[in-house]
MIGU-232079 format. One record per residue (C-alpha): x, y, z; residue in one letter. Coordinates in steps of 0.02 Angstrom, whole numbers, padded with zeros to 5 digits, always signed. Last residue first. Example, Ala and Ser with C-alpha at 12.3 -4.5 7.8 and 13.67 -1.06 7.14 Angstrom:
REM MIGU-232079
+00684-00053+00357s +00615-00225+00390a 
REM end
This chain:
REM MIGU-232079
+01717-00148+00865x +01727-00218+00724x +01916-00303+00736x +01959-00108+00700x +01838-00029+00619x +01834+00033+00457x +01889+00197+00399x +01734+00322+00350x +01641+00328+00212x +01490+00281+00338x +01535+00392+00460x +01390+00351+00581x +01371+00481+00703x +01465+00647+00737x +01491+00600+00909x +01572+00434+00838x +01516+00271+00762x +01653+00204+00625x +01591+00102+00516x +01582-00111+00494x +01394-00106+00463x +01312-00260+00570x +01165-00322+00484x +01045-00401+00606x +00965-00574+00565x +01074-00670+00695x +01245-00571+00629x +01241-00525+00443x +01375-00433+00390x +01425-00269+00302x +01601-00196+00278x +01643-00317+00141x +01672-00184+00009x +01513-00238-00097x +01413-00238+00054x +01442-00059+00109x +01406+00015-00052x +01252-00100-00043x +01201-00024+00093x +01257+00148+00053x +01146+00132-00098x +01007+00058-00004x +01003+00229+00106x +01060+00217+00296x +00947+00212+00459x +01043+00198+00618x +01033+00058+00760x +01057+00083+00945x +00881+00141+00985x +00836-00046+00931x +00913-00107+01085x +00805-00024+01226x +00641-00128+01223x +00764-00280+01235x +00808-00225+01407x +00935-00348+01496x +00950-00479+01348x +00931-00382+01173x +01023-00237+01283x +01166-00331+01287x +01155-00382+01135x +01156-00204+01088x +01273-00141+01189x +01426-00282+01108x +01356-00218+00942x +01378-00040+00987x +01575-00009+00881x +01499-00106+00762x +01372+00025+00712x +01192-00087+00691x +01086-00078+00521x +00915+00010+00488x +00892-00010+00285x +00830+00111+00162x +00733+00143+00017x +00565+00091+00073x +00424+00075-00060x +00500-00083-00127x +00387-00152+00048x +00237-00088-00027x +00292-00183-00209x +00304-00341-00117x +00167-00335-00044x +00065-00278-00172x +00119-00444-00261x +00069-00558-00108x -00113-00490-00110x -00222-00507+00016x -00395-00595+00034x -00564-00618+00120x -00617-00423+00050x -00558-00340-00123x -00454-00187-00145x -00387-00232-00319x -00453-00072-00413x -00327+00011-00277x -00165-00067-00341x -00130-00048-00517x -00276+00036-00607x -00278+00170-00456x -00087+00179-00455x -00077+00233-00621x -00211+00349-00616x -00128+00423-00452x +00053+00427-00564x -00047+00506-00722x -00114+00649-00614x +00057+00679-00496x +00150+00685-00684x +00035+00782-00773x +00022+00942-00620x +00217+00909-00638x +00207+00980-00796x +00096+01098-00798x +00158+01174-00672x +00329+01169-00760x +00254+01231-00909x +00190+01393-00841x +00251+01428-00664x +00335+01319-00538x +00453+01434-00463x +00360+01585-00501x +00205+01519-00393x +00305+01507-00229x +00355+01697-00250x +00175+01746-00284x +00125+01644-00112x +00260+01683-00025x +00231+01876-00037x +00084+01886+00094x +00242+01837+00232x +00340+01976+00161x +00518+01916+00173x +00625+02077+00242x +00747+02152+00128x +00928+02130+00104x +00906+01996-00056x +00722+01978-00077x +00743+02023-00280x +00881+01883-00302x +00741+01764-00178x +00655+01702-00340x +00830+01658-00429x +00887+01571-00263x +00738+01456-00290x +00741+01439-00484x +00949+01362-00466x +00866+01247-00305x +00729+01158-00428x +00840+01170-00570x +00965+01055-00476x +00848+00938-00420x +00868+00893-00236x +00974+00781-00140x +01110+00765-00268x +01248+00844-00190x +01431+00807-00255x +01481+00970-00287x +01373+01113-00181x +01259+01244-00264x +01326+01407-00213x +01206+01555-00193x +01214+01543+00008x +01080+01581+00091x +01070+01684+00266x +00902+01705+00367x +00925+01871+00460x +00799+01908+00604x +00665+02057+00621x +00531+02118+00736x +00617+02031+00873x +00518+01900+01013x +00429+01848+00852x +00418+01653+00904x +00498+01570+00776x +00631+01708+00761x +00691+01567+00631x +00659+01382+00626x +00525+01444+00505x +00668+01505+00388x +00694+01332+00370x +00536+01272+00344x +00559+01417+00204x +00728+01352+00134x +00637+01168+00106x +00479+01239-00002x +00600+01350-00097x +00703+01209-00163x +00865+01221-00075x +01018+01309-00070x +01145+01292+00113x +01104+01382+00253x +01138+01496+00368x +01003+01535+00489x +01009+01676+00640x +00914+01700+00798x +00857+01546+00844x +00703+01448+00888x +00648+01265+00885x +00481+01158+00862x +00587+01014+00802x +00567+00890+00678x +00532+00960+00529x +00639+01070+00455x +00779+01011+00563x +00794+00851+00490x +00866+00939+00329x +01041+00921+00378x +01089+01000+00545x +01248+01104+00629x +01172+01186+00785x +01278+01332+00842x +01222+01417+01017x +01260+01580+01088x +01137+01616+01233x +01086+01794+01242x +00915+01753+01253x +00855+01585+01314x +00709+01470+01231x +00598+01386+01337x +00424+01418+01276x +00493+01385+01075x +00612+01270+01109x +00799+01327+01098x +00858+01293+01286x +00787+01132+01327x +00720+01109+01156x +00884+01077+01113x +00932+00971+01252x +00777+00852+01205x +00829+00849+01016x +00989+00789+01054x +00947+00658+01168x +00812+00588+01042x +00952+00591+00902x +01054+00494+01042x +00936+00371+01061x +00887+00362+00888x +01047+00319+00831x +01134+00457+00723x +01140+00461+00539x +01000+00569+00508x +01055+00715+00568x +01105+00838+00710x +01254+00902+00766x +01277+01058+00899x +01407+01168+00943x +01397+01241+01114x +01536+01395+01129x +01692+01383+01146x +01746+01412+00974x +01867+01377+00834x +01876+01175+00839x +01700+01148+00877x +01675+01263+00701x +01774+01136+00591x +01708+00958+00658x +01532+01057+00618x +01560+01094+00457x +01636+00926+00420x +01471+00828+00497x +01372+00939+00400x +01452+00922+00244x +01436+00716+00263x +01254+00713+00330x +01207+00806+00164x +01127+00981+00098x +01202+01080+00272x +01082+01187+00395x +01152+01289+00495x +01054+01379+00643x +01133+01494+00747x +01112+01577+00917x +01151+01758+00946x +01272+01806+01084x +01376+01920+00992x +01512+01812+00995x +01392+01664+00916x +01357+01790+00750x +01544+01813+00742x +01563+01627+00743x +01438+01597+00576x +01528+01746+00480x +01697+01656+00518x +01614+01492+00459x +01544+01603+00283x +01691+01678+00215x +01785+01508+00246x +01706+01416+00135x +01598+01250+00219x +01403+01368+00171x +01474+01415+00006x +01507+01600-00067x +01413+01732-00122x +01299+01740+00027x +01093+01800-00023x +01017+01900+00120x +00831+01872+00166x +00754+01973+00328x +00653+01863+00436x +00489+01930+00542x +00358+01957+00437x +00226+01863+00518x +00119+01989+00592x +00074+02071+00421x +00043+01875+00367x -00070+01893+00522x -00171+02045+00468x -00166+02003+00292x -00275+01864+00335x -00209+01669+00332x -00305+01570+00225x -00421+01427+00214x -00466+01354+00026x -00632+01226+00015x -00629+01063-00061x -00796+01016-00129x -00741+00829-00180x -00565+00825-00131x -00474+00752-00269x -00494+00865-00415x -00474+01046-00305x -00309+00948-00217x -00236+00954-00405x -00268+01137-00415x -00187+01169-00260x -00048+01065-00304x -00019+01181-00446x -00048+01330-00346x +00107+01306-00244x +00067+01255-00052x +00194+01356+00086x +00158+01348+00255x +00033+01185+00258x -00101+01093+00293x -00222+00987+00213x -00363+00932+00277x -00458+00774+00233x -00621+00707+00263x -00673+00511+00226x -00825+00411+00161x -00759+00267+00121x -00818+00242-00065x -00758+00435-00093x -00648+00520+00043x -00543+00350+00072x -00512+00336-00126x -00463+00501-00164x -00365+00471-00002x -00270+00338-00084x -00266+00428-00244x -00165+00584-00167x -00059+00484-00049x -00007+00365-00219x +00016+00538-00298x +00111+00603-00163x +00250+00457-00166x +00256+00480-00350x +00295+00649-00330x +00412+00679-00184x +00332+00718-00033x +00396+00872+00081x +00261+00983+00032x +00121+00886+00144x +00193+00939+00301x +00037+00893+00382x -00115+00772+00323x -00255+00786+00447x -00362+00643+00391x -00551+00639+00464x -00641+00448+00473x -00782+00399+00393x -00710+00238+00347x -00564+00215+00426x -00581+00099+00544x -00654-00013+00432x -00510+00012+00296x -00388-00043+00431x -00498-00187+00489x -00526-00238+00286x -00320-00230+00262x -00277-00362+00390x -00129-00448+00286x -00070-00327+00192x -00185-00268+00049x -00090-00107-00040x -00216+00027+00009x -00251-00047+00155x -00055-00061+00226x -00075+00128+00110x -00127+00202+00283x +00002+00154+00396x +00122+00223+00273x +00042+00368+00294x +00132+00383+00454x +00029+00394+00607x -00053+00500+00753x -00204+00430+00794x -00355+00488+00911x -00490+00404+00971x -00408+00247+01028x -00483+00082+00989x -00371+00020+00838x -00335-00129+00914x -00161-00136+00846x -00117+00047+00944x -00202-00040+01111x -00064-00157+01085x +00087-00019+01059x +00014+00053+01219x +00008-00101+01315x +00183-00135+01272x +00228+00051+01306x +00144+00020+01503x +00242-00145+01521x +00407-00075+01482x +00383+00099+01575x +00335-00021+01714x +00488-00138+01703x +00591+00019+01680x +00538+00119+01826x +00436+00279+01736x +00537+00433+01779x +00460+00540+01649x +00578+00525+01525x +00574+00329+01539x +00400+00357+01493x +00450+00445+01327x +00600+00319+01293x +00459+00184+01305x +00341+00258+01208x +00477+00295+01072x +00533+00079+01063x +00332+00060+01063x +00313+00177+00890x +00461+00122+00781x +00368+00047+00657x +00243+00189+00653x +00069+00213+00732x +00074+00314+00903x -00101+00324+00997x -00195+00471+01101x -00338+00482+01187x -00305+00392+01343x -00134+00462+01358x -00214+00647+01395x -00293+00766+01276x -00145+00920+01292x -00009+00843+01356x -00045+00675+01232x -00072+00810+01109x +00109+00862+01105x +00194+00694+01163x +00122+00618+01021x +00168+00789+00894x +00343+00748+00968x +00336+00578+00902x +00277+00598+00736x +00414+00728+00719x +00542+00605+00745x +00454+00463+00649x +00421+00572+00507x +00297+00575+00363x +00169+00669+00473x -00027+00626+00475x -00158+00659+00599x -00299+00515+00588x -00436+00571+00670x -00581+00428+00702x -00768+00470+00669x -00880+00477+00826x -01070+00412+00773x -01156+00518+00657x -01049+00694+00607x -01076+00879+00644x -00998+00872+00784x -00858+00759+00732x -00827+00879+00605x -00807+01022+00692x -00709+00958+00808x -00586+00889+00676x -00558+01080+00611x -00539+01130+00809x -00405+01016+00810x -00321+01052+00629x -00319+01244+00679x -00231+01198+00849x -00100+01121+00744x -00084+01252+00612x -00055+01367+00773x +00044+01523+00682x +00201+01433+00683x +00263+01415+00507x +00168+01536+00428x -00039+01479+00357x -00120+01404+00220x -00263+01272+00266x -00343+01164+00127x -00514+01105+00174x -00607+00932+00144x -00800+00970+00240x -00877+01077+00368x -00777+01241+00407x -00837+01337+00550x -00662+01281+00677x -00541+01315+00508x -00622+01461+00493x -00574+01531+00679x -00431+01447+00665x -00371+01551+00507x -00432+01708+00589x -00286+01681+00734x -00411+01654+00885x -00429+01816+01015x -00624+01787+00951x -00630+01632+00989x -00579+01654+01168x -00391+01607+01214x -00316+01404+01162x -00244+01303+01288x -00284+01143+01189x -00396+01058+01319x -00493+01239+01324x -00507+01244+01132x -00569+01062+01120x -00709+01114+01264x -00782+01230+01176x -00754+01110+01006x -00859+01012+01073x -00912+00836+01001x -00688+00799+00975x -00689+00855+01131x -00786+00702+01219x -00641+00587+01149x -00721+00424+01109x -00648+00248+01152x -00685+00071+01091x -00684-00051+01208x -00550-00170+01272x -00555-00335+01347x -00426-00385+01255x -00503-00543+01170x -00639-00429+01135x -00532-00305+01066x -00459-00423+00950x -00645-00518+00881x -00726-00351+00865x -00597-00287+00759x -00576-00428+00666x -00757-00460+00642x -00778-00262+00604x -00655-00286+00477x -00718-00449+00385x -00885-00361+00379x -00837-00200+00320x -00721-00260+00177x -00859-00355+00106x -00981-00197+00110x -00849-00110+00023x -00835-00251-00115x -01022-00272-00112x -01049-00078-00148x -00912-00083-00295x -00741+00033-00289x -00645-00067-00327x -00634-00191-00482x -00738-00343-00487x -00715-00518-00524x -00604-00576-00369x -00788-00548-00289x -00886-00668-00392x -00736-00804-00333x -00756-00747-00146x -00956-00779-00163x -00942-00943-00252x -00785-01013-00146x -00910-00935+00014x -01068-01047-00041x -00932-01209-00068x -00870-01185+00085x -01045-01174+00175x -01091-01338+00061x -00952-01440+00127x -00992-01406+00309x -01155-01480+00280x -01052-01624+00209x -00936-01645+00336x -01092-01640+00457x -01174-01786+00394x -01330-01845+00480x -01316-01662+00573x -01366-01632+00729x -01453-01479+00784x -01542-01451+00938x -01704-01346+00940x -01711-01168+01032x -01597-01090+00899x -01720-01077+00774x -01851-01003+00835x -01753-00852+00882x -01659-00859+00685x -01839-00865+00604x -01893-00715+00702x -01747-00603+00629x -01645-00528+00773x -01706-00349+00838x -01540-00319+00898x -01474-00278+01071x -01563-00396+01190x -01566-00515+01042x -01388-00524+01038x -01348-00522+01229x -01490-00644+01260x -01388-00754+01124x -01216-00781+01180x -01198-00861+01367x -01394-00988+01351x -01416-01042+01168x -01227-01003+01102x -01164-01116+01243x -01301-01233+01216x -01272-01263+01022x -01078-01269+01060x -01123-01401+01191x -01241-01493+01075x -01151-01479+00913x -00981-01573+01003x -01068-01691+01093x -01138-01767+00937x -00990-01757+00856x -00904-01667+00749x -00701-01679+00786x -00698-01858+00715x -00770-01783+00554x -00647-01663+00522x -00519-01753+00446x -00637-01770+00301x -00654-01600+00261x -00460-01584+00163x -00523-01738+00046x -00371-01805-00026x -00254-01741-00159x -00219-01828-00306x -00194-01697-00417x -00278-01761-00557x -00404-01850-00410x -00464-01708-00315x -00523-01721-00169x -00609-01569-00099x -00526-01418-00010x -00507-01411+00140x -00320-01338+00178x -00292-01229+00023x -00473-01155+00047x -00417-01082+00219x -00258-01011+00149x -00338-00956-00003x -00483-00886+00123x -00342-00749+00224x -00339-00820+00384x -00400-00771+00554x -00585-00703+00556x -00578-00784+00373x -00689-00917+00420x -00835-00816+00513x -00845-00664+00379x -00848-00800+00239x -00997-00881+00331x -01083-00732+00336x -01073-00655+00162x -01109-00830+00108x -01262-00897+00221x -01352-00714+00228x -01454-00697+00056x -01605-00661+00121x -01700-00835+00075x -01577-00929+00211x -01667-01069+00219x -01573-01175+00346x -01489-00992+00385x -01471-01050+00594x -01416-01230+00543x -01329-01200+00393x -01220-01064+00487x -01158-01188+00613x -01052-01278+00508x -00950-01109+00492x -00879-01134+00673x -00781-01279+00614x -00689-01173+00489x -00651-01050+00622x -00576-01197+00721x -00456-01231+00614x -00368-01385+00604x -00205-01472+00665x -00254-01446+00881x -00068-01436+00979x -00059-01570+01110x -00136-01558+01262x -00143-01423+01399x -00321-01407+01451x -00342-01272+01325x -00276-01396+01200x -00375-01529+01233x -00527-01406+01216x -00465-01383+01046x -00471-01578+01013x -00635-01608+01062x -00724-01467+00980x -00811-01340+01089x -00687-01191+01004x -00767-01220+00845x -00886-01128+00916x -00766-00958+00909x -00851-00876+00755x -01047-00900+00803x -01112-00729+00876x -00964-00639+00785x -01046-00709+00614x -01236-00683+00665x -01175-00490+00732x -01109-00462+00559x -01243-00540+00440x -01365-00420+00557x -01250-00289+00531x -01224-00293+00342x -01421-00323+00303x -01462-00177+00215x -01305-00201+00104x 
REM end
């Protein structure tokens, strides 16, 4: 679309007109609430500057000017003509009293004198439109000039519900209705877009970061820092994947027109957050935004944190969570469920598209995805890298080939980055022993307090919240020493209090020898937290989830050499991951068992869990899942409109609810009225089928749109087979 910004700045130039009407001017002076739209009313004005319009212009701009707020069904719904079957009157002819004489020749003068010099000053604006504007317009019959401008976009919207995405005048469609709505919020806000000097230097990117020299650089930053274009980086748990990613979306930006937007992606709010607070320290608050559902009740903790007053901690995460809706910061750190919102059409989609068009995806931890959620990743950024012109990298500690090989048909030119042999040599810091017996036996929680005597802190991870909440009710009652509970089931205020006195004394800068520690988690751990102890014992798991583990590990290599304990016995009553999945994992580490965990091993060991068919299999299942969702959902993508249907089947994406303890619902009103930022910390997430476990034994009620679980809420967090309440509280 040669034309796209010129139809662009002619649609922002007119959008808010409507706005000179009689009755909207009421309402700025206080009156009563105006019944039309005035973005419709701004649209008149389009026949009078493309009279002609031999370019094409009228119904790509017009459509951008009266969907700037609405969806167009809604908009057509409310003017459309009469129609006598349905007997429905004309929805333009309550606008006539609004369009006036008075009303064309103060929006004409406003857009004459306050808009125009700034659009010709910075556009060379068609002659025709310059000689147009200097002569008054008044309609003999405005309703039906304004008749015809519907009528053009109807045509053009109706053409467009036609074709399947990816088509240039679907993309171009999207663009316009984004950058209106983009322009049109941060306007309002009195906000410009930002740009992160770094992200043009990657000099300057490695001194922000705290990185050495180039050349003292792991060799895997170093390429990551040369490589132009969609890479895959391979590298151990804590050899700077993060600080690779960085300089990786330097050298992009560099290289790149204009400043393209990174987008670093984590599937967890908990680790989402730290990674804010991360390269907030490093880039500053200006540069850095927080985009999950959860993000302003975190900013708020964080400032709190810092010794922030309330009222201004309040004030300064509200602006934060706005700026985040703007889009305007140069850096975002985000779910990828912030992504598909485009993907799937919510309300909005073109501005999210916009923004990310061109833009660089950093997509971390990729291995904890299960399939279908992966492929409809996979195809989304299939889709962002091709009509939208998009980068990815892809990061991880531990990739199997198969994945690798489906990454090679979605990334156009993908390119492989590996650690060397010299740091995977580095690297090999955990020794593997296999336990004969489980992780709650007896065998294993004496083994766990002997390691604590001798000073040494340990890591446990359990399968489930409920083994891990018995595990740790049985080693508090045999030592003196700190044990630890972390998992899911806690309110994020104390998860967040948790996590901070861990990284208090475990954290990888901060950690203390000597200091004998249990922490009893789930799989949160693997993560979440950029922790550091001396000892795992753990429960099986697929390989990918034992070696995050292991990461949590001599994390920092004070030690040449740390044991990482598994235990060969596959719990009852735990179906978190695929049995054969965990049976091939422990079968791969038999011929590990005493020995140290070559680092340049993983790889090979990785590969014999999903060899052969299995490969092959699940290589067919991610493939036939992206085609699916392609023909489904992303053929759809289409500008002026969302899609109820994809709504509905983003929000089925979700298997969870958040509900409130009992035992805090007196806190949490309270909160609701003293410090409302504060109350949703209080609530815990559960799975659907402990929901509806919980509603089928009339422990769950609805209480002024929150669902109140009748459970028990201890220091070992929601016990949701636990005894209820009493009187629920």
């Amino acid at each position: 679309m040669p034309r796209f910004w010129l139809r662009a700045a002619l649609a922002v130039a007119l959008h808010d007109l409507g706005k000179c009407c009689e009755g909207f001017q009421q309402v700025v002076h206080g009156g009563a609430r105006f019944p039309h739209r005035h973005e419709v009313m701004s649209a008149v004005f389009v026949r009078w500057m493309l009279a002609r319009d031999e370019e094409g212009d009228l119904s790509w701009a017009a459509a951008t000017i009266v969907t700037h707020h609405k969806d167009w069904p809604e908009i057509d719904q409310l003017y459309r003509p009469a129609d006598l079957l349905l007997e429905s009157a004309d929805g333009l002819e309550s606008l006539r009293s609004q369009m006036g004489v008075e009303y064309f020749l103060s929006a004409e003068h406003i857009l004459r004198e306050a808009v125009w010099p700034t659009l010709a000053a910075n556009w060379a604006v068609p002659e025709i439109w310059s000689e147009t504007i200097c002569a008054d317009w008044v309609p003999d019959d405005p309703v039906e000039e304004l008749r015809a401008v519907l009528e053009a976009v109807r045509h053009l919207v109706g053409g467009l519900k036609q074709q399947n995405a990816p088509t240039p005048e679907l993309t171009a469609g999207t663009f316009l209705r984004g950058v209106m709505i983009l322009a049109d919020h941060s306007g309002s806000a009195w906000e410009n877009f930002r740009f992160l000097p770094e992200l043009k230097n990657a000099d300057r990117m490695r001194e922000r970061l705290g990185l050495p020299d180039e050349e003292q650089l792991w060799a895997h930053q170093r390429l990551a820092g040369e490589r132009i274009g969609n890479t895959v980086l391979t590298a151990p748990t804590g050899s700077g994947k993060t600080e690779s990613a960085m300089l990786w979306a330097a050298r992009q930006s560099s290289s790149a027109d204009g400043h393209p937007v990174p987008y670093y992606l984590l599937p967890y709010q908990a680790s989402l957050n730290a990674m804010r607070s991360r390269l907030a320290e490093k880039l500053g608050d200006a540069a850095v935004t927080l985009q999950h559902s959860r993000a302003i009740q975190a900013l708020y903790r964080q400032l709190l944190d810092k010794n922030y007053e309330s009222s201004e901690a309040q004030k300064t995460a509200k602006r934060e969570r706005n700026l985040a809706s703007l889009q305007v910061k140069p850096l975002r750190i985000s779910t990828p469920y912030q992504l598909l919102k485009g993907a799937f059409q919510l309300r909005g989609h073109e501005a999210l598209w916009t923004t990310a068009s061109g833009a660089l995806f950093i997509l971390d931890e990729v291995h904890v995805y299960e399939t279908s959620r992966l492929a409809i990743l996979l195809a989304t950024l299939r889709y962002l890298c091709g009509s939208l012109g998009g980068t990815v990298l892809v990061m991880s500690a531990t990739l199997p080939r198969y994945l690798t090989k489906v990454l090679n048909d979605v990334l156009p030119g993908v390119l492989e980055v590996r650690a060397d042999s010299s740091t995977m040599e580095k690297f090999c810091r955990h020794e593997v022993r296999l336990l004969d017996f489980g992780l709650s036996e007896e065998l294993a929680l004496e083994a766990i307090l002997e390691d604590v005597r001798k000073g040494l802190s340990v890591l446990v991870v359990a399968t489930t919240v409920g083994r891990a909440q018995e595990i740790w009710r049985r080693l508090s009652a045999r030592t003196a020493s700190e044990v630890e509970l972390l998992h899911g089931r806690f309110h994020s205020d104390d998860r967040g209090k948790k996590e901070g006195r861990l990284l208090a004394c475990r954290g990888v800068d901060k950690r203390r020898m000597g200091a004998g520690i249990i922490l009893v988690a789930t799989q949160v751990v693997e993560v979440s937290l950029n922790v550091d102890f001396d000892v795992l014992y753990s429960d099986p798991a697929p390989l990918e989830a034992l070696l995050q583990r292991f990461g949590r590990v001599n994390r920092a290599r004070l030690v040449p050499l740390r044991t990482v304990n598994v235990c060969r016995k596959i719990p009852d009553g735990s179906p978190v991951y695929p049995l054969w999945l965990v049976s091939k994992a422990i079968g791969v580490l038999d011929c590990w068992d005493g020995k140290p965990l070559r680092e340049d091993a993983l790889q090979v060991i990785l590969d014999s869990v999903y060899d052969g068919a299995t490969a092959e299999r699940l290589m067919l299942e991610l493939r036939q899942n992206m085609d699916m969702f392609e023909r489904n959902v992303l053929v759809s993508c289409r500008p002026f409109i969302s899609d109820e249907k994809l709504e509905a089947m983003f929000e089925e994406m979700f298997d969870g609810f958040e509900v409130l303890p009992a035992p805090l619902e007196r806190e949490y009103w309270r909160r609701l009225d003293e410090e409302p930022l504060l109350a949703p910390g209080l609530l815990v997430p559960i799975t659907s089928g402990q929901f509806n476990s919980l509603r089928r034994s009339g422990r769950m009620r609805l209480s002024e749109k929150m669902w109140i679980a009748d459970c028990p809420y201890t220091d070992q967090g929601l016990e949701v087979y636990g005894p209820p309440t009493e009187d629920g509280q």
